[in-house]
N, CA, C and O atoms as a CHARMM CRD file, in Angstrom:
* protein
*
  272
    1    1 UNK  N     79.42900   9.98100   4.75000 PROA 1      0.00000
    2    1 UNK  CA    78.69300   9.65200   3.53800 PROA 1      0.00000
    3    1 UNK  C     77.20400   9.88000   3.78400 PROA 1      0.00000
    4    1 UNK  O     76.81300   9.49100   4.88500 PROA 1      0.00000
    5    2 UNK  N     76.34100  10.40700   3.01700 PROA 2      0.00000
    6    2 UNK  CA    75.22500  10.88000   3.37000 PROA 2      0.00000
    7    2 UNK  C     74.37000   9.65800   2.57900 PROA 2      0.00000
    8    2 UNK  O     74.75300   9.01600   1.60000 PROA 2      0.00000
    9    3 UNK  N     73.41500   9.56600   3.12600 PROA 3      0.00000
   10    3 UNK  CA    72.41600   8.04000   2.84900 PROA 3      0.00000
   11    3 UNK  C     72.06900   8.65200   1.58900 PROA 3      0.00000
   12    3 UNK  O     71.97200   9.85900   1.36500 PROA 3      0.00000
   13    4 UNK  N     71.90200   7.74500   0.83500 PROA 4      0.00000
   14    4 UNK  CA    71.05600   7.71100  -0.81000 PROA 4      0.00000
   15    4 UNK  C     69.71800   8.09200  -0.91500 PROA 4      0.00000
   16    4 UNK  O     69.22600   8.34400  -2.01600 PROA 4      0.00000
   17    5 UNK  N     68.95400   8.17300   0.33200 PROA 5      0.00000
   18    5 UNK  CA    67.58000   8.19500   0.72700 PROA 5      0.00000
   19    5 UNK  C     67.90700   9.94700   0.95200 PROA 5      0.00000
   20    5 UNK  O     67.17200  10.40500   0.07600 PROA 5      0.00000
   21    6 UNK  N     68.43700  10.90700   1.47600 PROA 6      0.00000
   22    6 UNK  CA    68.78300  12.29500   2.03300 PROA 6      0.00000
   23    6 UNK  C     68.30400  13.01900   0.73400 PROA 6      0.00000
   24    6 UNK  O     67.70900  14.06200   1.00800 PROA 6      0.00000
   25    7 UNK  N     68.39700  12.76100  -0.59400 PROA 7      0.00000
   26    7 UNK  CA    68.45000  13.77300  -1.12300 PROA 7      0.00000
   27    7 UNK  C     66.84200  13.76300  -1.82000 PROA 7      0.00000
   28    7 UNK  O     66.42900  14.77000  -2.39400 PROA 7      0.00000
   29    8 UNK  N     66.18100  12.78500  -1.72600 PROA 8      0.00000
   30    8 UNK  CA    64.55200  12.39300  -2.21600 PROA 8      0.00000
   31    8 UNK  C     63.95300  13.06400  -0.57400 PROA 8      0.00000
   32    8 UNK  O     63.16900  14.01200  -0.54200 PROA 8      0.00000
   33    9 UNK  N     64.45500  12.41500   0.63800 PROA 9      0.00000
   34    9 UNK  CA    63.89700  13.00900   1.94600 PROA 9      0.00000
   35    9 UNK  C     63.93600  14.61300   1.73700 PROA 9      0.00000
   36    9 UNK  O     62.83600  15.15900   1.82300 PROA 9      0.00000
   37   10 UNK  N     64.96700  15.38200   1.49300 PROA 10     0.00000
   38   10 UNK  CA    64.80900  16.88800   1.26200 PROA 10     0.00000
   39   10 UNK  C     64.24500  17.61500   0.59000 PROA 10     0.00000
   40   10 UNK  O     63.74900  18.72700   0.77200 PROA 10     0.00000
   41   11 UNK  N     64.37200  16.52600  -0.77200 PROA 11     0.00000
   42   11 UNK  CA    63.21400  17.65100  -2.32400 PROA 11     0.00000
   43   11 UNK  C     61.47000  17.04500  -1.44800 PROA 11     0.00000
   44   11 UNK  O     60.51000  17.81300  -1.48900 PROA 11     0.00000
   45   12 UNK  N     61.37000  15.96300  -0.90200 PROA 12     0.00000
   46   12 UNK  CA    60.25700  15.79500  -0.51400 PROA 12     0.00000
   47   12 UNK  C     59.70300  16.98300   0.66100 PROA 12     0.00000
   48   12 UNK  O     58.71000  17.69000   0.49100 PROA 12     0.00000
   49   13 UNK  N     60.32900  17.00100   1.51300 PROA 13     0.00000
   50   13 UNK  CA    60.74400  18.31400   2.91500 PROA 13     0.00000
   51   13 UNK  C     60.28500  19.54400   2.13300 PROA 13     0.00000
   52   13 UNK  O     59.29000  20.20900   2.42200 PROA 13     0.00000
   53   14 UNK  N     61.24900  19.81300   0.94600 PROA 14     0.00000
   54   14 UNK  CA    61.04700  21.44300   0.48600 PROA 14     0.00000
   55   14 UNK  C     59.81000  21.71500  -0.11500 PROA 14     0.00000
   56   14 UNK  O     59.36900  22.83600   0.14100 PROA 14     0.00000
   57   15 UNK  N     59.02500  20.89800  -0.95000 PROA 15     0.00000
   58   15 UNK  CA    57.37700  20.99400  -0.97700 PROA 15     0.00000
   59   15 UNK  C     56.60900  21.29500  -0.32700 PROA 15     0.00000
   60   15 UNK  O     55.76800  22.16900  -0.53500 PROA 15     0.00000
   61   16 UNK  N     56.76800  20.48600   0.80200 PROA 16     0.00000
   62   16 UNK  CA    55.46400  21.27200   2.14800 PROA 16     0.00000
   63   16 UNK  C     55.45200  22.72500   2.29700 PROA 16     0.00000
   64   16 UNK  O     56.35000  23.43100   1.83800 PROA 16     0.00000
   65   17 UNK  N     54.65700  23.08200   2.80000 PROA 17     0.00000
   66   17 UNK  CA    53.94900  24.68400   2.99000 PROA 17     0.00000
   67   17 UNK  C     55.20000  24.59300   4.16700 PROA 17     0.00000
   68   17 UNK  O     55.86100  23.66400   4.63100 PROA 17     0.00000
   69   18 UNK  N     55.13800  26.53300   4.45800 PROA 18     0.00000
   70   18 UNK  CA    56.21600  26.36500   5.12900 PROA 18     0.00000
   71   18 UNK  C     55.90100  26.06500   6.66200 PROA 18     0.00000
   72   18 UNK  O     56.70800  26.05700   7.59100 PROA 18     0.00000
   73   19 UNK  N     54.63500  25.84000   6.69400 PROA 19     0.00000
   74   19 UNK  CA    53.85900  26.15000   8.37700 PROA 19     0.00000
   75   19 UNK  C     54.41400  24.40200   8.83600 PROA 19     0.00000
   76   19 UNK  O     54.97800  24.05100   9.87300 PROA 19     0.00000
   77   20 UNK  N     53.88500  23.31500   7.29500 PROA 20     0.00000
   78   20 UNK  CA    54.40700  21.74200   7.63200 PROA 20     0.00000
   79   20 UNK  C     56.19400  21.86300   8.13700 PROA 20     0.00000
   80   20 UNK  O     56.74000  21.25200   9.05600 PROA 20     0.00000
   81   21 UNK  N     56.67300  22.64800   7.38300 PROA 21     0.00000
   82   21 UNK  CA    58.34800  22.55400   7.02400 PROA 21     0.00000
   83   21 UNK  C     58.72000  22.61400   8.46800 PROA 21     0.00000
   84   21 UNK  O     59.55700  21.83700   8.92700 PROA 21     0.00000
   85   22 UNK  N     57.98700  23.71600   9.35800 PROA 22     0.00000
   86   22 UNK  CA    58.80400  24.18300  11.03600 PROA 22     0.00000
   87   22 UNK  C     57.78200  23.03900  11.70700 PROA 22     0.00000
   88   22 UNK  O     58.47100  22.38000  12.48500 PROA 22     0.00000
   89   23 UNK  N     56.73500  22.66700  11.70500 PROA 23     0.00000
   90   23 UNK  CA    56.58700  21.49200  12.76700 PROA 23     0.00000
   91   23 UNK  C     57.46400  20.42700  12.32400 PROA 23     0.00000
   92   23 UNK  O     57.74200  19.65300  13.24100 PROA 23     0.00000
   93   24 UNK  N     58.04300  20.11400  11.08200 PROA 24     0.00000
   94   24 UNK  CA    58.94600  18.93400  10.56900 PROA 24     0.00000
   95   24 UNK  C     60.19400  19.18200  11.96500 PROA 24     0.00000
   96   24 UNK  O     60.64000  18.67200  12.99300 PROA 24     0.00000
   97   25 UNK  N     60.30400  20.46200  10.97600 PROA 25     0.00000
   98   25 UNK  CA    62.25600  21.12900  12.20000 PROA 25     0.00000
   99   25 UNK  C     61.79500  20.69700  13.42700 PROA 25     0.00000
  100   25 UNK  O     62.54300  19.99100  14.10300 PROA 25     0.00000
  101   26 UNK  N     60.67000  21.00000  13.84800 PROA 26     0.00000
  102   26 UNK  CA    60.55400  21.00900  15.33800 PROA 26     0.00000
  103   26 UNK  C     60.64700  19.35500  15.89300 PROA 26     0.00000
  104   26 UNK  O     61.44300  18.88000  16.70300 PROA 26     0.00000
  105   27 UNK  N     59.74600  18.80900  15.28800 PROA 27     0.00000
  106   27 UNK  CA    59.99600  17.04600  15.30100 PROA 27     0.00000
  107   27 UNK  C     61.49400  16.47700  15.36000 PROA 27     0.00000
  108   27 UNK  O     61.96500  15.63300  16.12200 PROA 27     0.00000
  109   28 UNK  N     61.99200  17.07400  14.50300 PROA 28     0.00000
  110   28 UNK  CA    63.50100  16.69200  14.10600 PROA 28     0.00000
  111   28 UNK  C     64.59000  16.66800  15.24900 PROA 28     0.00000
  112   28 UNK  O     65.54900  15.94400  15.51700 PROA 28     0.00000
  113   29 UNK  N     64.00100  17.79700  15.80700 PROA 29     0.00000
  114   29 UNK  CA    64.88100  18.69400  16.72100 PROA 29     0.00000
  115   29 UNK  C     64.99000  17.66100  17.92200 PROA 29     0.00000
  116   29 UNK  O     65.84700  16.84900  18.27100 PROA 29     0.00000
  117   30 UNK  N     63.58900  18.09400  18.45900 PROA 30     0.00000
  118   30 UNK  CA    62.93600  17.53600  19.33500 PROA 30     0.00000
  119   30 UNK  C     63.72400  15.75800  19.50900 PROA 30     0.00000
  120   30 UNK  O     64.21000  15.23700  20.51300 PROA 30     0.00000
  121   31 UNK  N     63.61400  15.35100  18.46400 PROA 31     0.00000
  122   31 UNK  CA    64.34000  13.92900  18.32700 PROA 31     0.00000
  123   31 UNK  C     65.93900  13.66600  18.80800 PROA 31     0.00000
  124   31 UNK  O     66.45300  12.63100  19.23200 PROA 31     0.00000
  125   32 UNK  N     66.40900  14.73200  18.62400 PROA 32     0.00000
  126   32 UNK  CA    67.92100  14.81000  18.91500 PROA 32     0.00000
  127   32 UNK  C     68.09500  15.17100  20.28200 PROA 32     0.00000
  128   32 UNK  O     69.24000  15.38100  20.68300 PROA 32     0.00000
  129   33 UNK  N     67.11500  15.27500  21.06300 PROA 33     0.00000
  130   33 UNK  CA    67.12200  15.79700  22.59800 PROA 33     0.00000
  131   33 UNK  C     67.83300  14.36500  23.11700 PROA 33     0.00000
  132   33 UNK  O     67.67800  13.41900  22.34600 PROA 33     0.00000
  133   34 UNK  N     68.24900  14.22600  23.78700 PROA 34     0.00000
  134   34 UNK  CA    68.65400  13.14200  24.82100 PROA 34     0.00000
  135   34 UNK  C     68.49100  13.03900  25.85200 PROA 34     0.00000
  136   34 UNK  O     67.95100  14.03800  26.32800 PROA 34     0.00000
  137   35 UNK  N     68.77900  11.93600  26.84200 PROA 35     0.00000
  138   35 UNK  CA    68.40900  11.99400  28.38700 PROA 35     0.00000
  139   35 UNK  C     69.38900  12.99200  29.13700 PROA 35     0.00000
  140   35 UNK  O     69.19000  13.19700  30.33500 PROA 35     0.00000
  141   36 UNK  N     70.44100  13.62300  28.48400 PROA 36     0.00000
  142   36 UNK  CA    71.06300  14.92600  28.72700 PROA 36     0.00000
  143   36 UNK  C     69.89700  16.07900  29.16400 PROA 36     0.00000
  144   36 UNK  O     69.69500  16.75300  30.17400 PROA 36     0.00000
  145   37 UNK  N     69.20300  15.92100  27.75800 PROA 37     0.00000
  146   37 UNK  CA    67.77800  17.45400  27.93900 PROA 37     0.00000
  147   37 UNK  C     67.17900  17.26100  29.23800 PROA 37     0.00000
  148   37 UNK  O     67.20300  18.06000  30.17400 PROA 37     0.00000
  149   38 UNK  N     66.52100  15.87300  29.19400 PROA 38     0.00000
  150   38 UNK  CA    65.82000  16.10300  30.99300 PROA 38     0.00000
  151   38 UNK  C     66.35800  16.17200  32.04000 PROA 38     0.00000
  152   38 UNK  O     65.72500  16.60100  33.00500 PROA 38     0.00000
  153   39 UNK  N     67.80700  15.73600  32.17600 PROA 39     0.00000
  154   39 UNK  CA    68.25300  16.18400  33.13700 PROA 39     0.00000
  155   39 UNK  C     68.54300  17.45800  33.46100 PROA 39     0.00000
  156   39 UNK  O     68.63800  17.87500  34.61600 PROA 39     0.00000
  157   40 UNK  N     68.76700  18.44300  31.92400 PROA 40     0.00000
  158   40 UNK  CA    68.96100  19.86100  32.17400 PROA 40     0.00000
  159   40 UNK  C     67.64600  20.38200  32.65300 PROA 40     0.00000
  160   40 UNK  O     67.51500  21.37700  33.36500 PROA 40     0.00000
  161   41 UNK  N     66.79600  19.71100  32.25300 PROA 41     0.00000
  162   41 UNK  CA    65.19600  20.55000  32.34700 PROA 41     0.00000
  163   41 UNK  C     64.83600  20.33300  33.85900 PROA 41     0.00000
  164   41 UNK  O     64.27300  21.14500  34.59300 PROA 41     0.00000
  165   42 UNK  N     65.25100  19.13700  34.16000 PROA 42     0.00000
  166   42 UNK  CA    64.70300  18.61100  35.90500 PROA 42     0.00000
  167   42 UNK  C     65.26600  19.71700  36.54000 PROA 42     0.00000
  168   42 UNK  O     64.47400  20.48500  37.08700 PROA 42     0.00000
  169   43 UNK  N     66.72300  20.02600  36.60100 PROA 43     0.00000
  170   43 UNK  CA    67.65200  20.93900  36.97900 PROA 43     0.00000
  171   43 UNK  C     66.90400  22.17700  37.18500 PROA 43     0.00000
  172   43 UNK  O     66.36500  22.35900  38.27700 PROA 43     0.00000
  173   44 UNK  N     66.78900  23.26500  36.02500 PROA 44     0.00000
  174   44 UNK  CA    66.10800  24.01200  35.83200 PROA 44     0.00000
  175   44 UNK  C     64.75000  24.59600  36.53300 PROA 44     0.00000
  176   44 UNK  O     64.59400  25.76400  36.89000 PROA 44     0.00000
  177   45 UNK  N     63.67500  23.39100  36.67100 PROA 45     0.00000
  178   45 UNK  CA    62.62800  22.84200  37.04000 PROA 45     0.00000
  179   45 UNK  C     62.68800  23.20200  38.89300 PROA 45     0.00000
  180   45 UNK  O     61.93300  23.93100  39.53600 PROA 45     0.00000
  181   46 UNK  N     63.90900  22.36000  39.39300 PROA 46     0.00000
  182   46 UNK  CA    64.10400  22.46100  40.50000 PROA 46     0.00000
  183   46 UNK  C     64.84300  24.02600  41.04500 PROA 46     0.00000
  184   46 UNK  O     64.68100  24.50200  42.16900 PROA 46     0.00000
  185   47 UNK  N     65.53500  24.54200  40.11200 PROA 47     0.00000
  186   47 UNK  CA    65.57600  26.04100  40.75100 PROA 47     0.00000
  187   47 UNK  C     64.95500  27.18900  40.15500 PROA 47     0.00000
  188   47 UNK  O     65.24100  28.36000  40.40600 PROA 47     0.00000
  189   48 UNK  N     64.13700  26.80300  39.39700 PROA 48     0.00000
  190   48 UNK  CA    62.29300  27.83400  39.63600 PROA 48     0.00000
  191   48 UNK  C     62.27800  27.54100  40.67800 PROA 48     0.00000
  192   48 UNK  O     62.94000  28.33100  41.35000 PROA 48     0.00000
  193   49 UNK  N     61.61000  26.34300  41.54700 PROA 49     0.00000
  194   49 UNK  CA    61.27400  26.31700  42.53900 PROA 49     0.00000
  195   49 UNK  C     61.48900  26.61800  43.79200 PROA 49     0.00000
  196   49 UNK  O     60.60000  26.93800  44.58200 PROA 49     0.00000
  197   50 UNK  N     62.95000  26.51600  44.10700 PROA 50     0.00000
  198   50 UNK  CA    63.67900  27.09500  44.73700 PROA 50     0.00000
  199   50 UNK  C     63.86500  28.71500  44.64900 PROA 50     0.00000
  200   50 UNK  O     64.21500  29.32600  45.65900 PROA 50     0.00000
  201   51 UNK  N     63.63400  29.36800  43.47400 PROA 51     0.00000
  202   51 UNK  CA    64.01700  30.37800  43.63600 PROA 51     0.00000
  203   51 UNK  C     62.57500  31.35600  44.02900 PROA 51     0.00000
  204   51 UNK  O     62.67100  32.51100  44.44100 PROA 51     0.00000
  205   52 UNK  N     61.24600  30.63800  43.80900 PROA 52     0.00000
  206   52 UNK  CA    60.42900  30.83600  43.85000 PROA 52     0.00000
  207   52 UNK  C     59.68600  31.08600  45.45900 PROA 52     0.00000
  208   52 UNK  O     58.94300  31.94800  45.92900 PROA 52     0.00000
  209   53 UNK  N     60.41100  29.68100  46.04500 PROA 53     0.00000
  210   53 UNK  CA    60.24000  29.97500  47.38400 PROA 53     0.00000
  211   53 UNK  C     61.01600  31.13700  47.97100 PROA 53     0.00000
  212   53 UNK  O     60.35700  32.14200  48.23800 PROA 53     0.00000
  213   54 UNK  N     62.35200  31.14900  48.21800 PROA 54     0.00000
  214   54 UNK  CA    62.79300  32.49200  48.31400 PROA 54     0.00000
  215   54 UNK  C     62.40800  33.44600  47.94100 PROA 54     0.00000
  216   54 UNK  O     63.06600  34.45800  48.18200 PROA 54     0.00000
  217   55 UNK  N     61.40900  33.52500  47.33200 PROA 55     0.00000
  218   55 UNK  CA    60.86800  34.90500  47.18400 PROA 55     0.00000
  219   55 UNK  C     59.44500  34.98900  47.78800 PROA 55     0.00000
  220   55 UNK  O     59.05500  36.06400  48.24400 PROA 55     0.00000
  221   56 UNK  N     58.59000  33.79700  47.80800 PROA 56     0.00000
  222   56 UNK  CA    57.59400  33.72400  48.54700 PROA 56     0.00000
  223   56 UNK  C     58.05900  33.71900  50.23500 PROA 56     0.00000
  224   56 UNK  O     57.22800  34.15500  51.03200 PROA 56     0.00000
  225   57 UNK  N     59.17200  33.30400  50.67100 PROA 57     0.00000
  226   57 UNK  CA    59.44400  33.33000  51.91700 PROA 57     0.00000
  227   57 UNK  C     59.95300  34.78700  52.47700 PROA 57     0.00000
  228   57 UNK  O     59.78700  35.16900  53.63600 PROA 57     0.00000
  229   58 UNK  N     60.56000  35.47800  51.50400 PROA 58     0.00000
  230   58 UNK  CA    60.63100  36.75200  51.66900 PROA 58     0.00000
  231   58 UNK  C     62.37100  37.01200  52.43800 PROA 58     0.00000
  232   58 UNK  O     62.92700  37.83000  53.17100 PROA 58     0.00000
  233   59 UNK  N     62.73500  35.60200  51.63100 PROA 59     0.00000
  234   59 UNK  CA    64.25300  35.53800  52.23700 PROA 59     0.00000
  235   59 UNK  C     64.97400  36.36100  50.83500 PROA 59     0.00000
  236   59 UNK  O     66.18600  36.36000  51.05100 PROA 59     0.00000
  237   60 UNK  N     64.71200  36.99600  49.60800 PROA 60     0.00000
  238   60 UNK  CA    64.84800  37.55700  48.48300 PROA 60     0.00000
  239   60 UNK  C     63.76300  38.44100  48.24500 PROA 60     0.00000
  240   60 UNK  O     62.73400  38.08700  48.82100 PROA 60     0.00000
  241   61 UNK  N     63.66700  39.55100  47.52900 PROA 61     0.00000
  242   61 UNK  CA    62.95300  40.62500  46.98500 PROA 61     0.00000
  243   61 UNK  C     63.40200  40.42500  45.67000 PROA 61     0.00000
  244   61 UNK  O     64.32400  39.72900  45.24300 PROA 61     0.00000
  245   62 UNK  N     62.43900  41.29300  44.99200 PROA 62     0.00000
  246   62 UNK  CA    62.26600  41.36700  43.68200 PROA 62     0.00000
  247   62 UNK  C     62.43600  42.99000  43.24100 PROA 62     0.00000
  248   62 UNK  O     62.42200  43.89500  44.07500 PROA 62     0.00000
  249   63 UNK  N     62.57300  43.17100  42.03000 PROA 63     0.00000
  250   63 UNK  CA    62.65600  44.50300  41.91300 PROA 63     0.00000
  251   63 UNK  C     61.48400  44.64300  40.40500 PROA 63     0.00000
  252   63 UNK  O     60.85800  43.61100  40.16300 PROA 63     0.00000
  253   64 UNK  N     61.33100  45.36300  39.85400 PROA 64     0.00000
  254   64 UNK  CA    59.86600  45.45200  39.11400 PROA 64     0.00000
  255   64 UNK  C     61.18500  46.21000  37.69600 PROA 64     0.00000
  256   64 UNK  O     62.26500  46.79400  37.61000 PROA 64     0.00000
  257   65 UNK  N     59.83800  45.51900  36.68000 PROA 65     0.00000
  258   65 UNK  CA    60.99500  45.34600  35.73900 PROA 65     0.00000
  259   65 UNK  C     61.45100  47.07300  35.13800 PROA 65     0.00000
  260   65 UNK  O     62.36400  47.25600  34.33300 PROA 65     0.00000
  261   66 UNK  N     60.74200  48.00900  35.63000 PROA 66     0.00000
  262   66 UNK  CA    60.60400  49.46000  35.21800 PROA 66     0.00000
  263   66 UNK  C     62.48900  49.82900  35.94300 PROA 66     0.00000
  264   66 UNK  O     63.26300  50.45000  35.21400 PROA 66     0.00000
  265   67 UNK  N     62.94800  49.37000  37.32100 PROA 67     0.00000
  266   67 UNK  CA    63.63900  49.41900  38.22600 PROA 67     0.00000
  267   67 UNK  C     64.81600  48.77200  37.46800 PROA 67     0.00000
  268   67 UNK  O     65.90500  49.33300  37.58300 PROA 67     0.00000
  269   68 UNK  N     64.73000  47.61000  36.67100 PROA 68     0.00000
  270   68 UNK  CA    65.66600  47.28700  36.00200 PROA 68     0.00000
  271   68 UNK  C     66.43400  47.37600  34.78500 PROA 68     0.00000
  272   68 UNK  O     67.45800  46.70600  34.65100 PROA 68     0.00000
């Protein structure tokens, strides 16, 4: 059942310029992240780093993106 408030929240939403409308989405979005997201992001976070050293250590090469 969709709240009684959803359909005044949307005609209100569709007024804004559209530049307000995508920082809205983005807020929105952003809100639905969970402590799921940082754990994916820590994850992530930690093998840049890792992969970063391996390549600064010179235990991995790189190839240049023309090569790929």
């Amino acid at each position: 059942m969709i709240d009684p408030n959803y359909d005044q929240l949307l005609e209100s939403a569709l007024i804004l310029s559209p530049n307000l409308r995508s920082m809205l989405v983005e807020q929105l979005v952003a809100s639905l992240d969970d402590e799921g997201q940082a754990e994916i992001d820590s994850a992530w976070g930690e093998e840049v780093e890792r992969r970063l050293s391996e390549v600064e250590s010179g235990e991995v090469s790189t190839e240049s993106g023309e090569a790929v």
